[in-house]
C-alpha positions as CSV (number, residue, x, y, z in Angstrom):
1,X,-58.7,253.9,107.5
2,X,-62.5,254.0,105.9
3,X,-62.9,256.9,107.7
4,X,-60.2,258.5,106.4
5,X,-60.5,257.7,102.6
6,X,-64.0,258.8,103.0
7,X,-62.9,262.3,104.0
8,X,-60.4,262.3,100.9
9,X,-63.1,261.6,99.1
10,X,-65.7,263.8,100.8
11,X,-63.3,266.9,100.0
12,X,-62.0,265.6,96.8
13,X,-58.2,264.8,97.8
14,X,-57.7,261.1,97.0
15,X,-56.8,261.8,93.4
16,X,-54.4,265.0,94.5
17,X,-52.9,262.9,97.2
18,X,-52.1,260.0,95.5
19,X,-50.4,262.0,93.0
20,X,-49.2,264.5,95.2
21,X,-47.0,261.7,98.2
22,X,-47.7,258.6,97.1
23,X,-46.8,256.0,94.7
24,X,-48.6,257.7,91.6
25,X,-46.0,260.5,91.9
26,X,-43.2,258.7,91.9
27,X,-44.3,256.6,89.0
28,X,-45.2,259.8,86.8
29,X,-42.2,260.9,87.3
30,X,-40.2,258.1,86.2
31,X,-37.7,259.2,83.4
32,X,-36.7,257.6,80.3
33,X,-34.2,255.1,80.4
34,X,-30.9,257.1,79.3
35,X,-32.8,260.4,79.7
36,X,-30.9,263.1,81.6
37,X,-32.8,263.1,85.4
38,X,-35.5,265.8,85.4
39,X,-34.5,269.0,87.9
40,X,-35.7,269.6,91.2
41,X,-39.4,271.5,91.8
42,X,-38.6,274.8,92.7
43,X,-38.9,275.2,96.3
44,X,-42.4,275.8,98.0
45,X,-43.1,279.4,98.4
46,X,-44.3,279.4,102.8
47,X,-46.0,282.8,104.5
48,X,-43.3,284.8,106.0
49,X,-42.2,283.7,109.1
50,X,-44.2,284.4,112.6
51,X,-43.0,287.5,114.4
52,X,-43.9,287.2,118.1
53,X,-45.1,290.1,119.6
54,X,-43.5,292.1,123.2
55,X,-44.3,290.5,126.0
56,X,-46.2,293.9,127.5
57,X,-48.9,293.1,124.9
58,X,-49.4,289.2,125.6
59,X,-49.7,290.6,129.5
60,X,-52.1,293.3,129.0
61,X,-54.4,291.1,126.8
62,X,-53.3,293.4,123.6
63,X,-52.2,290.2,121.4
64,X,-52.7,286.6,122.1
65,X,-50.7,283.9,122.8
66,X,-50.2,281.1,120.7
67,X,-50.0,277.6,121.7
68,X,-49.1,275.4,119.2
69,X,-52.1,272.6,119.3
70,X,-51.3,270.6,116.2
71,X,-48.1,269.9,114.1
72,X,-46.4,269.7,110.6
73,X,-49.8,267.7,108.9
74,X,-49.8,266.8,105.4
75,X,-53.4,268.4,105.4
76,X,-56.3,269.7,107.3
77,X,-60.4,270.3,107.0
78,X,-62.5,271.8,109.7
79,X,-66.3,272.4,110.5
80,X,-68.2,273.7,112.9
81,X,-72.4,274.0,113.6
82,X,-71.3,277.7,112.8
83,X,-70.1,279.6,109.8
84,X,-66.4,279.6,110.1
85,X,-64.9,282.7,108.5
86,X,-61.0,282.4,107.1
87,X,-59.0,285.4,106.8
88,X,-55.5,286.1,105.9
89,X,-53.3,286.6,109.7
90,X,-53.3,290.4,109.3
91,X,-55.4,291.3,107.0
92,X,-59.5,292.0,107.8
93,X,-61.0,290.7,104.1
94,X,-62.1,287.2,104.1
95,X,-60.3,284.3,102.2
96,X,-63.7,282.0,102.7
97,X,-66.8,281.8,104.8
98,X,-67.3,277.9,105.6
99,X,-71.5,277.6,106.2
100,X,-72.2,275.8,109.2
101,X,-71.7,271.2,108.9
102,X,-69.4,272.4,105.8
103,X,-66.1,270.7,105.1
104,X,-63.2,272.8,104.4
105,X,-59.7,272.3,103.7
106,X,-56.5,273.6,103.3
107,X,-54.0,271.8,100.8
108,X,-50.4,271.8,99.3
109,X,-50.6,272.6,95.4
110,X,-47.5,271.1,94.0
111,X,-48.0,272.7,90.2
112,X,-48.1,275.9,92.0
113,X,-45.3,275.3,94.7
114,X,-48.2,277.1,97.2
115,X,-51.1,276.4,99.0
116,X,-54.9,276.6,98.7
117,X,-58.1,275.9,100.0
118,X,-60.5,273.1,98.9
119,X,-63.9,272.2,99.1
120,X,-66.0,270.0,97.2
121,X,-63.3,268.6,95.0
122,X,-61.8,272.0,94.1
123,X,-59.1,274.5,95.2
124,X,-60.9,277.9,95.1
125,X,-58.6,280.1,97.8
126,X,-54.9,280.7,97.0
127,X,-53.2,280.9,100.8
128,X,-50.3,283.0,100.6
129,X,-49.8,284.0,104.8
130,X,-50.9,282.3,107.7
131,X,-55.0,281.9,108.0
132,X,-57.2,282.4,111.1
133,X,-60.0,280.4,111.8
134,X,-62.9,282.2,113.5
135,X,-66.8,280.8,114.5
136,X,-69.4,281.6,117.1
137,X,-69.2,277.8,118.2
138,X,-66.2,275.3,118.8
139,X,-64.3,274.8,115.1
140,X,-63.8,270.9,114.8
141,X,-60.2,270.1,113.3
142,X,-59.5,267.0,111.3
143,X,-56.1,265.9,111.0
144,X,-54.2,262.6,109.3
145,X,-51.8,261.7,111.7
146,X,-53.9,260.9,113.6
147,X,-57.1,260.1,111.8
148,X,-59.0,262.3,114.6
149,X,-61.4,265.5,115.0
150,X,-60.1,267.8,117.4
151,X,-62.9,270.0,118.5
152,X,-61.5,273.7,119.9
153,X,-63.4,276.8,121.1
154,X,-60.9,279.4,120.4
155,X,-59.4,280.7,117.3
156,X,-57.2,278.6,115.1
157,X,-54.0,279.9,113.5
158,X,-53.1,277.4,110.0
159,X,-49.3,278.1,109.1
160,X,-48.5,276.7,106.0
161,X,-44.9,275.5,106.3
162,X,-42.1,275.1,103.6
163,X,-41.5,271.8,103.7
164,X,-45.3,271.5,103.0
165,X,-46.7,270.6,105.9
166,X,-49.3,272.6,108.2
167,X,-48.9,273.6,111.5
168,X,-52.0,274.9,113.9
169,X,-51.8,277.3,117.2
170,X,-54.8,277.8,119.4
171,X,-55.2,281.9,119.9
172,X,-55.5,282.4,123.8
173,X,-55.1,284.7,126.5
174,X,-52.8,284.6,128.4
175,X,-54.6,284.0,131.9
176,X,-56.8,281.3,130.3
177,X,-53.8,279.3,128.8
178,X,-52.6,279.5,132.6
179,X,-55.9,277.8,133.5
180,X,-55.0,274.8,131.5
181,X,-51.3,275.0,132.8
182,X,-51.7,275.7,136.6
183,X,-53.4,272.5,137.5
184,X,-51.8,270.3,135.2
185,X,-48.3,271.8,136.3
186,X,-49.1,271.6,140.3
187,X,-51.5,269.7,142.1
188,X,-54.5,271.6,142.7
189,X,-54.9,270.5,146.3
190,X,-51.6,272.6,147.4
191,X,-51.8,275.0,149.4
192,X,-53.3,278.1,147.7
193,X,-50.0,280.1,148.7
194,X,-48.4,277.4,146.8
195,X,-50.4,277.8,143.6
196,X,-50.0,281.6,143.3
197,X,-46.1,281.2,143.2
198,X,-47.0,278.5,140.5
199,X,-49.1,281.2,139.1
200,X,-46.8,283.7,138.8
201,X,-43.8,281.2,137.8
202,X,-45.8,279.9,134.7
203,X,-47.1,283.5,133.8
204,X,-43.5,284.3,133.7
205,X,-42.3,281.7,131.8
206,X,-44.8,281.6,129.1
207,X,-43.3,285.5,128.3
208,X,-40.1,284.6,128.4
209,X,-41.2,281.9,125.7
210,X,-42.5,284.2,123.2
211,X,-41.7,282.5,119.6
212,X,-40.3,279.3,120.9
213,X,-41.5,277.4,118.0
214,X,-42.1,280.0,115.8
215,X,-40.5,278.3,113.1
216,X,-44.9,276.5,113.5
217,X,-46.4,279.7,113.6
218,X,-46.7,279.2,117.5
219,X,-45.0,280.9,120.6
220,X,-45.5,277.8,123.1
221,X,-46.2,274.4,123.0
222,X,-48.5,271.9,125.4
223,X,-45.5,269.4,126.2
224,X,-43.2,269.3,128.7
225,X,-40.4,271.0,126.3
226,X,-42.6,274.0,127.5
227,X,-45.2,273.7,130.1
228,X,-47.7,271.2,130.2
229,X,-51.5,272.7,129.0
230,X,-54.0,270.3,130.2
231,X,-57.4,269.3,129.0
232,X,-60.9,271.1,130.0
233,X,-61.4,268.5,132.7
234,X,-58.4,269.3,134.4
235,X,-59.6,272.8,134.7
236,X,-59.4,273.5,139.0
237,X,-61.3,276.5,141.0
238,X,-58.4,276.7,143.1
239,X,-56.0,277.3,140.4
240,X,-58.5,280.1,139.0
241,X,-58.2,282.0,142.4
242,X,-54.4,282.0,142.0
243,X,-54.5,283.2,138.6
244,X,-56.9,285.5,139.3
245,X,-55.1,286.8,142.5
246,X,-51.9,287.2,141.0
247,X,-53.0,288.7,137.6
248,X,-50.5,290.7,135.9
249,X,-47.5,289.6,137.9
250,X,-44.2,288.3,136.5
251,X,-40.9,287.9,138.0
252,X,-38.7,290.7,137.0
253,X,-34.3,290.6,137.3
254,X,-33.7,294.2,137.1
255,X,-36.2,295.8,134.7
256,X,-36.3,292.6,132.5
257,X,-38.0,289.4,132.7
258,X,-36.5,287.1,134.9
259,X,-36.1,283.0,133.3
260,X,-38.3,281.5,136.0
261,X,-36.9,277.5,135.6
262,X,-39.0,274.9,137.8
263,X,-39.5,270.8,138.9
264,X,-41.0,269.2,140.4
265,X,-39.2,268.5,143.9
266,X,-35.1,269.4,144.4
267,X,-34.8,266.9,147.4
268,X,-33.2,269.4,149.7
269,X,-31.5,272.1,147.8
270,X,-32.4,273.8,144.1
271,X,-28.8,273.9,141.7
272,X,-26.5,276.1,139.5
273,X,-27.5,276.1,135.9
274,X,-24.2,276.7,134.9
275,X,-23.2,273.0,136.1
276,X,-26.5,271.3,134.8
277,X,-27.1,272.9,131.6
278,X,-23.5,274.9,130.8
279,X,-22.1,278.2,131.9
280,X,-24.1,279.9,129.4
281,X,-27.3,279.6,130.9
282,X,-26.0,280.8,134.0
283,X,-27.9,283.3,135.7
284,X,-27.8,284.9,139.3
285,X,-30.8,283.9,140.6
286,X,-30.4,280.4,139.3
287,X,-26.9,279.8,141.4
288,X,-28.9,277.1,143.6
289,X,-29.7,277.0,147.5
290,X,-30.7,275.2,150.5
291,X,-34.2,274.3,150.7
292,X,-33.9,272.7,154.3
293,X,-35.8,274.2,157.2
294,X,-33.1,274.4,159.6
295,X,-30.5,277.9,159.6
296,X,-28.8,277.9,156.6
297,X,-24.5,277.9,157.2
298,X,-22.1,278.6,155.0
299,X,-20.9,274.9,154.4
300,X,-23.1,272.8,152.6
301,X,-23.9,269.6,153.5
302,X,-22.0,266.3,152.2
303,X,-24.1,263.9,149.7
304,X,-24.6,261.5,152.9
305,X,-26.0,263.9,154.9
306,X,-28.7,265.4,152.5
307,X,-29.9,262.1,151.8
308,X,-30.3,261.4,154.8
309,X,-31.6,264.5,155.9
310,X,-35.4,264.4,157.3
311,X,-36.2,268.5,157.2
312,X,-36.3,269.2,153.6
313,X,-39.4,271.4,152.5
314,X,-40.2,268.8,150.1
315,X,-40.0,266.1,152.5
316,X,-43.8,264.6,151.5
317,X,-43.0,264.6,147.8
318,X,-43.3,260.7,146.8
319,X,-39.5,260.8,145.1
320,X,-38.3,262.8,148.0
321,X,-36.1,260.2,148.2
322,X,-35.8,257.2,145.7
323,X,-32.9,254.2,145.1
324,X,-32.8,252.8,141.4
325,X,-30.8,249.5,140.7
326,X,-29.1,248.3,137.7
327,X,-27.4,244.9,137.1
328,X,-24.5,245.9,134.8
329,X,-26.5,244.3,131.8
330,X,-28.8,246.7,131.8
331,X,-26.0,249.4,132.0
332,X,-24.0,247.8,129.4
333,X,-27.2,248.3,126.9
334,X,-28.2,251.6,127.8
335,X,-24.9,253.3,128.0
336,X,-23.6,251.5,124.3
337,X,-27.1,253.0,123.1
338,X,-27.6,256.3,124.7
339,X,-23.7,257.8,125.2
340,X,-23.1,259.3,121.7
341,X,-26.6,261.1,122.0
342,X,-25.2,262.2,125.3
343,X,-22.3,262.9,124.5
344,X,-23.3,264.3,121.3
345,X,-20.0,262.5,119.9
346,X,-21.2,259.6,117.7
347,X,-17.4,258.2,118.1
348,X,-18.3,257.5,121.8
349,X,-19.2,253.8,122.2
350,X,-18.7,252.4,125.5
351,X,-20.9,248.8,125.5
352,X,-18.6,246.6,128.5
353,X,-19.0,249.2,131.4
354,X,-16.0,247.9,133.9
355,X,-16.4,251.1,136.3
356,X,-19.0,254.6,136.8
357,X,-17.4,257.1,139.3
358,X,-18.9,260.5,140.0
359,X,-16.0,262.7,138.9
360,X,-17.0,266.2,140.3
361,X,-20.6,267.5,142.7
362,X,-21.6,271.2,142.6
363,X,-21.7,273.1,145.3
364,X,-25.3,271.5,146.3
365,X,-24.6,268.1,146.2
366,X,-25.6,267.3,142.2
367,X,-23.6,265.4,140.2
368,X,-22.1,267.6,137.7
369,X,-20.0,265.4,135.7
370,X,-19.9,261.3,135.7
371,X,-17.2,259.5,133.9
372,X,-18.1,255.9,132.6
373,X,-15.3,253.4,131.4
374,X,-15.1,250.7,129.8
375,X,-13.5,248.8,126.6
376,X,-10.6,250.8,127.1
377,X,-12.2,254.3,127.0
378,X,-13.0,256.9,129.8
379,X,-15.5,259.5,129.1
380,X,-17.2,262.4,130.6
381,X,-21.2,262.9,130.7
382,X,-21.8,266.2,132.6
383,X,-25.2,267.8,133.5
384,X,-28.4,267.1,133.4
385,X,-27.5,264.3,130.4
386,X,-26.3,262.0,133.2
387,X,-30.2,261.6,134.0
388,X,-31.2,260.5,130.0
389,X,-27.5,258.4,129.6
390,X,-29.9,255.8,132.1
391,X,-33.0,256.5,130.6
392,X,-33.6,256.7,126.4
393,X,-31.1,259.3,125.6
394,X,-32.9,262.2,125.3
395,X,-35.1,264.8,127.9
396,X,-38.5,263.5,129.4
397,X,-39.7,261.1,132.4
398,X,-37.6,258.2,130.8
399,X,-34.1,258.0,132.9
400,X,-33.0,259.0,136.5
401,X,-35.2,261.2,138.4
402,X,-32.2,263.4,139.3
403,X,-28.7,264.2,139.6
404,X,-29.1,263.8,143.3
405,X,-27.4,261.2,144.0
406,X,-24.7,258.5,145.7
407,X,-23.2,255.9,143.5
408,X,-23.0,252.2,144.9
409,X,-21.3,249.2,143.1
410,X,-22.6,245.4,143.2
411,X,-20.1,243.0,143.3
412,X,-20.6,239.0,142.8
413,X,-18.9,236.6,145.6
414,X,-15.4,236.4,142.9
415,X,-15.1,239.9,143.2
416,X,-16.8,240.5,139.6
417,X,-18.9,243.7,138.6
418,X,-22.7,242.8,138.4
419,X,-24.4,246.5,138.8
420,X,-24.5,249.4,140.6
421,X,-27.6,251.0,142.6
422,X,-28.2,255.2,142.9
423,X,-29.2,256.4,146.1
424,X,-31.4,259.6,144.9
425,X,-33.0,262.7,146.1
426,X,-36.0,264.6,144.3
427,X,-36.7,264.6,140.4
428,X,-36.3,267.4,138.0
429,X,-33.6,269.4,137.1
430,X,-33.3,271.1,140.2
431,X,-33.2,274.8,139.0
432,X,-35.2,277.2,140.5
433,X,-38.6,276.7,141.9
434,X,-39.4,273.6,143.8
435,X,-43.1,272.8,143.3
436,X,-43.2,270.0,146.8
437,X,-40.5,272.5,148.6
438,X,-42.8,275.6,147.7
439,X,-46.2,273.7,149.2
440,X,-43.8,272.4,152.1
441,X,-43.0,276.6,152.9
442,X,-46.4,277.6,152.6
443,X,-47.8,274.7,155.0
444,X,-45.0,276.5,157.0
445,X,-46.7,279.7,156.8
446,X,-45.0,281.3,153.9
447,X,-46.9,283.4,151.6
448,X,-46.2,283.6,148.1
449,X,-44.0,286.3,147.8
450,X,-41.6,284.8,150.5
451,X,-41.3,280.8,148.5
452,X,-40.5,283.4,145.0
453,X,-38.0,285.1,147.0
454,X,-36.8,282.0,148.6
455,X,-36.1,279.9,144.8
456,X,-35.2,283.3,143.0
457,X,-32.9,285.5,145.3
458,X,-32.5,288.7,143.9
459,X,-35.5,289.1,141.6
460,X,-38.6,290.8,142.9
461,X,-42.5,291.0,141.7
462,X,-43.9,293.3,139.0
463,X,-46.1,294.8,141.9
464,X,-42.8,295.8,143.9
465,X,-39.9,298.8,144.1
């Protein structure tokens, strides 16, 4: 906390702040008792929204990707033991040129309903687009939440937002944000055949992703709601070869970029994301398939006998194969919190579970709908939800590790309900690439191009007719 009132004070903020969030505003604005209530600020005038550019020019190194490094901060300062030059995105004349150890900031102006930049006590800059950070030398970010410098060596993009917060993306190319994401999206110790399909996958992906959160100035984040970006340690000479041997790839449907969707291991067979995530995600070369080394047949296998099955691709994966138990305690707490999330019907409230019953499997074996009853209600989670209605409700590592499963109920010597136990294959979603099936094919001898074509049927490579 000293450290941060000391940089208030260092850039001359404490007074602005305290006026600006705290309790000094709300005080000043206090009105007279009887007086009519003052009328609202007029809203903050933000940059005009991020346009993302076509994907040909993030793959041919014409534009830069943005990954969205730091978000929605009530303000920011940087340095670096370089000048730092600001300029307007778009625009060549400089805003500022920071000298090298000097603290600069960027800051909401209420009185202005805009933004500025701040040194030594004083806004000097008005900011009316998104600024670019530039310097010879890594620029060192401070940020509030939390109270942390953030050192980066590539360009920084500040997007002031309209609710008055900044938001900052890290200017990349494209092959070097894959550095970060290869390594800390696959083991590094697969099989290089492995990692060039993971190459390729991510390259793909990252396009398709152009503008995710544009609404922060960014195309991408680091998080698992996009792909992962690791840390400069992470960095792995075997991933580099696969980057490098695969530059310029993507997977292509047609003439268009395919939606390349990957997990980490499917358990025996990949899914339809029309039953996991709705028919409107559905697409042809996500329909799902076998990922078992014997001949495929026409008639998939019965929930028993995948589970039990000892020739999946993925076999060595550590949650190849996984049983979670629940005494119906547990259940009772984490359905009666997590179902209207689920469900996304806050009216659903189910807290005295008296049964759970898959209702309906895809074609693979998932479970694409499971009812739960209990205090007189019966209601339907389908999809992937069924994984975060045991877990905390929403997407992450927190719940079941896959649809995957068989269902088991405990009962009690007098017959009563204590739990039930899930008999599991895999984690992920299940859709498209598995990352333990496609190391498991190329130990097998498969190259790259034949594990895409294996998770992807129908699509082909950039480099192909």
């Amino acid at each position: 906390m000293m450290r941060y009132q000391k940089l208030l004070l260092l850039l001359g903020f404490a007074f602005t702040f305290a006026l600006g969030t705290g309790v000094g505003r709300v005080l000043a604005q206090q009105p007279a008792p009887g007086a009519p209530p003052p009328p609202p600020p007029p809203p903050i005038v933000a940059p005009p929204a991020y346009v993302p550019p076509d994907y040909h020019e993030v793959l041919s190194g014409k534009a830069p990707l943005r990954v969205l490094a730091v978000s929605r901060q009530k303000m920011l300062a940087w340095k670096s033991d370089a000048e730092v030059k600001v300029t307007a995105v778009g625009e060549q004349a400089e805003l500022a040129i920071t000298k090298p150890a000097e603290l600069c900031g960027i800051v909401l102006v209420p009185e202005d309903h805009g933004f500025s930049l701040r040194k030594e006590g004083k806004n000097f800059q008005p900011v009316t687009k998104a600024i670019r950070l530039t310097s010879e030398k890594p620029i060192s970010l401070w940020t509030p939440a939390p109270d942390a410098w953030t050192p980066y060596a590539t360009a920084l993009v500040i997007t002031p937002l309209a609710d008055g917060t900044f938001s900052v993306a890290r200017e990349m190319p494209l092959d070097e944000y894959l550095r970060h994401v290869v390594p800390a999206e696959m083991p590094a110790s697969f099989h290089q055949q492995a990692l060039r399909a993971q190459a390729i996958i991510a390259r793909t992906y990252a396009l398709c992703k152009l503008g995710r959160h544009a609404e922060e100035g960014a195309d991408i984040c680091t998080s698992e709601h996009c792909q992962v970006c690791g840390k400069d340690s992470k960095l792995s000479a075997a991933a580099d070869d696969a980057i490098k041997a695969t530059s310029g790839m993507v997977l292509l449907i047609g003439d268009k970029l395919a939606e390349p969707y990957y997990h980490s291991t499917c358990g025996g067979a990949t899914d339809d994301a029309s039953y996991l995530w709705g028919p409107e995600n559905a697409r042809p070369y996500l329909a799902g398939t076998s990922d078992l080394a014997r001949a495929k047949t026409d008639a998939p296998l019965s929930i028993a006998d995948l589970l039990a099955a000892t020739d999946s691709y993925c076999k060595d994966a550590p949650n190849s194969r996984w049983t979670k138990s629940f005494t119906i305690e547990e259940l009772n707490a984490l359905v009666g919190k997590n179902l209207p999330a689920v469900t996304n019907d806050p009216t659903a409230q189910i807290r005295h579970i008296s049964k759970l019953a898959v209702e309906e499997r895809t074609a693979h074996g998932r479970v694409a709908s499971l009812r739960v009853e209990g205090d007189g209600a019966s209601i339907l989670v389908r999809g992937d939800k069924i994984r975060w209605l045991f877990g905390n409700g929403t997407p992450g590592p927190v719940g079941l590790w896959s649809t995957l499963f068989d269902l088991a109920e405990t009962r009690d010597a007098a017959g009563a309900l204590t739990g039930y136990t899930f008999h599991g294959a895999g984690r992920g979603h299940g859709l498209g690439l598995c990352q333990w099936g496609a190391n498991g094919r190329a130990r097998a001898g498969q190259d790259f191009r034949e594990i895409i074509r294996s998770y992807y049927p129908g699509t082909k490579l950039s480099d192909e007719k």
